[in-house]
C-alpha positions as CSV (number, residue, x, y, z in Angstrom):
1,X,0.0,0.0,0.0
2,X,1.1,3.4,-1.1
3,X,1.1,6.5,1.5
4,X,0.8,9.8,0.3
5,X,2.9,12.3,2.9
6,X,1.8,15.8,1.2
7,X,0.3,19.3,2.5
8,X,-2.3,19.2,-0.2
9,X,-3.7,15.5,1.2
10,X,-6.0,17.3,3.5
11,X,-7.7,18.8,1.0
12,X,-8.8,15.3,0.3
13,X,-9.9,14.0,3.7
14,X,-14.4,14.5,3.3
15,X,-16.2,12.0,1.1
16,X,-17.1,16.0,-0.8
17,X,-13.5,16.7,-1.6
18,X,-12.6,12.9,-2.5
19,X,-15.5,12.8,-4.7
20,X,-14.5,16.2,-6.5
21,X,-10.7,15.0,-6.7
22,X,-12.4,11.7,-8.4
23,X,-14.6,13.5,-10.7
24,X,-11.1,15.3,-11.9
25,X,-8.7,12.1,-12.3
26,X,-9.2,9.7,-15.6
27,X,-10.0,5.7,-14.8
28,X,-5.9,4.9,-14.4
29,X,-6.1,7.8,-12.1
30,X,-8.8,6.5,-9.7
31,X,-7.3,2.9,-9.6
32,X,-4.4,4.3,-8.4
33,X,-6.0,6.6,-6.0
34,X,-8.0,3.8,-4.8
35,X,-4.3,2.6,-3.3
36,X,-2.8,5.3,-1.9
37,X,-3.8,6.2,2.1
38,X,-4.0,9.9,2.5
39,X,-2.3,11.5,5.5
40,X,-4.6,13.1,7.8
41,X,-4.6,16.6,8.9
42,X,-3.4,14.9,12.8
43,X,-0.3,13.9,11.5
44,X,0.9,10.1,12.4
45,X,1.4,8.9,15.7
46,X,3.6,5.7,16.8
47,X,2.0,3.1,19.0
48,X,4.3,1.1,21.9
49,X,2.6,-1.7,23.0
50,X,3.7,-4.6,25.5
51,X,1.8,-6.8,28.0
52,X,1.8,-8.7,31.2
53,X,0.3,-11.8,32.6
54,X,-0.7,-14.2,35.8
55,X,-2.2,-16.8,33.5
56,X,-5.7,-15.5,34.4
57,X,-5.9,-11.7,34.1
58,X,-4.1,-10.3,31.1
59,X,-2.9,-6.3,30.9
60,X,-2.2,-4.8,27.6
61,X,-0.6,-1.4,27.7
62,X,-0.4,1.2,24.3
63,X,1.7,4.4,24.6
64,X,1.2,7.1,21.7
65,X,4.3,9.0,20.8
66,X,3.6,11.6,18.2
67,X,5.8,11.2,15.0
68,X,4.6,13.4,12.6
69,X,2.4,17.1,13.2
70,X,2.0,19.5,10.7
71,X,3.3,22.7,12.6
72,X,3.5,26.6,10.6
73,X,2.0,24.9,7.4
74,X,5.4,22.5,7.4
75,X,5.1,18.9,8.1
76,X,7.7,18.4,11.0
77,X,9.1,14.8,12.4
78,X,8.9,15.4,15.8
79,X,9.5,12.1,17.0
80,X,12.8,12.9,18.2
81,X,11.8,15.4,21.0
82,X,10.4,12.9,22.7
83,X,12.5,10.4,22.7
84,X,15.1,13.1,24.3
85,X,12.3,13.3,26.4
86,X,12.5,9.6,27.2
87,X,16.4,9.6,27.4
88,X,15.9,12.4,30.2
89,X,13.5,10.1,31.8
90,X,16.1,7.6,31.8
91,X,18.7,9.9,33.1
92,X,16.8,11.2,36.1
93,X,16.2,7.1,36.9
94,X,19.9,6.4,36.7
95,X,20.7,10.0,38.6
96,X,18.0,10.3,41.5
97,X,17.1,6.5,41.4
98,X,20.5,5.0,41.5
99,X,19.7,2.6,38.3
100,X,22.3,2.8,35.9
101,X,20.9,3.6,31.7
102,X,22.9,0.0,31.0
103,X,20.1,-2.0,33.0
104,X,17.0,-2.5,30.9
105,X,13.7,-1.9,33.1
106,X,12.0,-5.3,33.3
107,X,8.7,-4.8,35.7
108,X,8.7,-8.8,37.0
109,X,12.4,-7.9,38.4
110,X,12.0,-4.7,40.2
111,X,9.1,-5.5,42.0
112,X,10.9,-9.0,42.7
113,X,14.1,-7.1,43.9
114,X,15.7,-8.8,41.4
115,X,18.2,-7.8,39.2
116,X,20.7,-5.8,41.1
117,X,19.0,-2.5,40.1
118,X,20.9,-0.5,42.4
119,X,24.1,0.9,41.0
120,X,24.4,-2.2,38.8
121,X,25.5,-4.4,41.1
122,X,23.3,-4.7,44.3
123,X,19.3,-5.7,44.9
124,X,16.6,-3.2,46.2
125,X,14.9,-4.5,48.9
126,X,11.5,-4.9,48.3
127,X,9.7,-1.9,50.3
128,X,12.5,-0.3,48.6
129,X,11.8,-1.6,45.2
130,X,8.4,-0.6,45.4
131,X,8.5,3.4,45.8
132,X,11.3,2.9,43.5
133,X,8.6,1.9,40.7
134,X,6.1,4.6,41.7
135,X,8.8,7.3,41.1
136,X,9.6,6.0,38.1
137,X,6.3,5.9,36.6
138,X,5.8,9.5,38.3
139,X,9.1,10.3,36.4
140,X,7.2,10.5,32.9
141,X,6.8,14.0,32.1
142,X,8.0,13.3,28.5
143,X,4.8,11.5,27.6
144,X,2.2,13.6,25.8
145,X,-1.1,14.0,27.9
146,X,-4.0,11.1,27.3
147,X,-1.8,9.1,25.3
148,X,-1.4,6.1,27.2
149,X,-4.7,3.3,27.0
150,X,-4.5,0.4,29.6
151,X,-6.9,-2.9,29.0
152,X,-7.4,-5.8,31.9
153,X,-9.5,-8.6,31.2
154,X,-9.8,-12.1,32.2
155,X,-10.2,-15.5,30.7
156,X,-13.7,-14.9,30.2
157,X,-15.9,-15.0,27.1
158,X,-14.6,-14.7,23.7
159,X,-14.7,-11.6,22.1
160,X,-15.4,-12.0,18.6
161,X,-13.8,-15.2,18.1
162,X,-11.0,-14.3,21.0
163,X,-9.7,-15.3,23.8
164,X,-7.7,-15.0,27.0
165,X,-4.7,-12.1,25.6
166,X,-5.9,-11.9,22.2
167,X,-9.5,-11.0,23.5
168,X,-7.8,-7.6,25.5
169,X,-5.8,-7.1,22.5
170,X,-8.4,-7.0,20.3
171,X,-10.2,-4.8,22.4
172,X,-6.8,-2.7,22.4
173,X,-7.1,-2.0,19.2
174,X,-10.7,-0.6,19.1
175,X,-9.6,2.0,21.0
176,X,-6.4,2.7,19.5
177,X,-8.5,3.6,16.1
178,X,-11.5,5.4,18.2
179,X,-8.5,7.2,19.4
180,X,-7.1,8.1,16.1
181,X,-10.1,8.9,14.5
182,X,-10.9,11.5,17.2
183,X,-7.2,12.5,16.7
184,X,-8.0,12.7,12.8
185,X,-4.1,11.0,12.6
186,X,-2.6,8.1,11.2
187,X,-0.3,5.5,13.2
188,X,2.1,2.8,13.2
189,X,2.3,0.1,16.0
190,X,5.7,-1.0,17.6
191,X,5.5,-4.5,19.7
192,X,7.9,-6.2,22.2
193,X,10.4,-9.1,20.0
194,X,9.1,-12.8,20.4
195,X,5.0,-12.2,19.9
196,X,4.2,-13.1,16.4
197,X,1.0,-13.7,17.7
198,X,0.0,-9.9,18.5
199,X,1.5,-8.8,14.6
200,X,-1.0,-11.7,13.1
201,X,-4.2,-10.1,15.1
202,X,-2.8,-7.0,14.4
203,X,-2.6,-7.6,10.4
204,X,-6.3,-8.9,11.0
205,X,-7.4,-5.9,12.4
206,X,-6.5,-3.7,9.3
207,X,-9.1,-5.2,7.3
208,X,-11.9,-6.7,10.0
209,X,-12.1,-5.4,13.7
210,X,-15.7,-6.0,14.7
211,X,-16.9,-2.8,17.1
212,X,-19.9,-2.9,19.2
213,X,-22.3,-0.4,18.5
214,X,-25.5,0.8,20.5
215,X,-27.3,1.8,17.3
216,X,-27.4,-2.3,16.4
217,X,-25.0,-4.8,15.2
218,X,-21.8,-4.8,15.5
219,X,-19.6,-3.1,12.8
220,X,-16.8,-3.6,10.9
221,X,-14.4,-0.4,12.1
222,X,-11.0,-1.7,10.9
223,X,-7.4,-0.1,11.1
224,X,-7.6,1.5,8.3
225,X,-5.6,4.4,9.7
226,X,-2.7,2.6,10.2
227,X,-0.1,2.9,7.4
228,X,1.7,-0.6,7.9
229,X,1.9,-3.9,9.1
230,X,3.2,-3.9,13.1
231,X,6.8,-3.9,14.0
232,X,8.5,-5.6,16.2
233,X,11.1,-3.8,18.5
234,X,13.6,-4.9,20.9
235,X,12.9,-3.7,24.5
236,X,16.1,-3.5,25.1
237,X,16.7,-0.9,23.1
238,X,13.2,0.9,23.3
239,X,11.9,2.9,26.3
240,X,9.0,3.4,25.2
241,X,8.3,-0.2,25.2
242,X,10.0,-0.1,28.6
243,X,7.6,2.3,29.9
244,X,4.0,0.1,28.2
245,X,6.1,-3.1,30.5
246,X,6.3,-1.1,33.7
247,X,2.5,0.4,33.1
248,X,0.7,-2.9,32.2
249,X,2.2,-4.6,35.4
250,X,1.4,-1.7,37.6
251,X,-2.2,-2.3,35.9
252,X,-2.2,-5.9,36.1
253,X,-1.4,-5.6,40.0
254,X,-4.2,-3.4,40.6
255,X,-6.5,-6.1,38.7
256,X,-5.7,-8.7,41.2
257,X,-5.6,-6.9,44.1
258,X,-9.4,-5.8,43.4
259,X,-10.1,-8.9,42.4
260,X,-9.1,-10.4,45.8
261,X,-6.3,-12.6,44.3
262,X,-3.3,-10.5,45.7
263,X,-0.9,-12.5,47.9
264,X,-1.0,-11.0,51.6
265,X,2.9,-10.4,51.1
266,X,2.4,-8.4,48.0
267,X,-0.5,-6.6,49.7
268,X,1.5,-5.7,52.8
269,X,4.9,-3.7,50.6
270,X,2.2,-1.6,48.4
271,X,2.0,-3.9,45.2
272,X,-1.5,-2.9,44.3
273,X,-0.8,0.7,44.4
274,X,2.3,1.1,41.8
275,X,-0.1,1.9,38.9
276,X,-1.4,4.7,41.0
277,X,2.3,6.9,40.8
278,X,1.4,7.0,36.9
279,X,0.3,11.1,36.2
280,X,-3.1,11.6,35.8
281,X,-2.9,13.7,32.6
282,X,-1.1,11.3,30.6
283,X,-4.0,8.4,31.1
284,X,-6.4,8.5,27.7
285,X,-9.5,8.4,30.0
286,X,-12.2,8.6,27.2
287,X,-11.0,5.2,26.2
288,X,-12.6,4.0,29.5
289,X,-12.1,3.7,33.4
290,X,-11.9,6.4,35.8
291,X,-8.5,5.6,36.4
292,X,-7.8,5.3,33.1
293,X,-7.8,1.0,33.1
294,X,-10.4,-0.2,30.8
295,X,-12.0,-2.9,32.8
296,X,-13.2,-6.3,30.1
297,X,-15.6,-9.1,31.9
């Protein structure tokens, strides 16, 4: 699929305007047309997206990071202000949290005090591990304000044909595109290395992504917004996926703790409440939740 990245492309965005532009073009014009994905006036966003798991409740995390914006009639990459932004979030956690840049943050081993977090080469303790999290999550000043959707669901029903992670996923991506389409942008999705599963939905979801409706049936509201197939991205080498890690586990931990499934050990060092040092303002909470967690069965 072609993408068309030009000014004039938002003259084209109404059904009025396409159908004027098609009335001007000749047949081998239209065909052509008929392949090429205008840019909306939004600009294009890039989706970071990682999960986490018990077996029973699954938490899917997606972080928006703005990539293109048209800015003084020019279109401007400004993807690369915010990743400064992120390696200053990174530098405040290696300067005021004693973590140095070369340890990747894995959520599973700082609230494990695992790792040897602390100045490379000794363990937090636990208690200590845990307001250690909460600051870093409270640390993200970088991240642009209700750009960040959470989903939690269980092993419950299916959900159009899905299950278990793939059911939250899906729903994942119905709010990713309500998103964009309020946003009037286009996006690309980034996901952690070793989940071909999540790229396969994801390719699925570009041409069918069944959406509930109140007005009837369900209908077909696919990604078609989204200018490529997924990539995948090495944490290791991505804070923003990083960040989604630490956020869906902080989620995921306030799922079980609500649903009465928290150990009394993780209960009694703060475990349920690490989701709650995330700011406010960055939280997308129009996709659902009043803590910015959309809730599924």
């Amino acid at each position: 699929m072609a993408t068309l990245f030009s000014r004039s492309s938002q003259r084209f965005s109404s059904s009025s305007a396409s159908s004027s532009l098609a009335a001007s073009l000749n047949f081998s014009d239209c065909v052509l047309l008929a392949w090429v994905m205008l840019l909306r006036p939004g600009g294009i966003d890039v989706f970071y997206i990682d999960e986490s798991n018990d077996k029973t409740l699954f938490a899917v995390t997606a972080i928006a990071i703005p990539f293109l914006r048209l800015e003084e009639e020019q279109w401007n990459i400004v993807w690369p202000n915010y990743l400064a932004g992120a390696k200053d979030w990174r530098g405040a956690i290696a300067g005021e949290l004693k973590i140095p840049r070369t340890k990747e943050l894995h959520a599973w081993k700082l609230v494990s005090a695992r790792g040897n977090y602390l100045y490379g080469s000794r363990q937090l303790k636990k208690c200590d591990a845990m307001t250690t999290y909460r600051q870093i999550l409270a640390l993200t000043a970088f991240v642009p304000d209700e750009s960040i959707i959470t989903e939690v669901g269980s092993r419950g029903p299916q959900m159009y044909g899905h299950e278990r992670l793939e059911r939250v996923m899906y729903a994942l991506f119905q709010r990713m595109r309500r998103q964009c389409f309020e946003r009037q942008c286009n996006a690309m999705t980034y996901f952690d290395q070793g989940h071909n599963e999540y790229r396969r939905l994801y390719r699925k979801a570009q041409l069918h992504l069944l959406t509930g409706s109140r007005f009837g049936a369900p209908r077909n509201l696919p990604l078609d917004m989204f200018v490529k197939d997924g990539n995948e991205k090495n944490s290791k080498h991505c804070l923003f996926t990083q960040l989604a890690d630490l956020i869906s586990y902080a989620a995921l931990a306030k799922m079980r703790h609500e649903k009465g499934v928290m150990e009394q050990s993780q209960q009694d060092i703060g475990l349920q409440y690490l989701y709650d040092g995330l700011p406010e303002r960055v939280k997308n909470l129009k996709a659902g939740g009043a803590d910015g967690i959309v809730r599924i069965g």
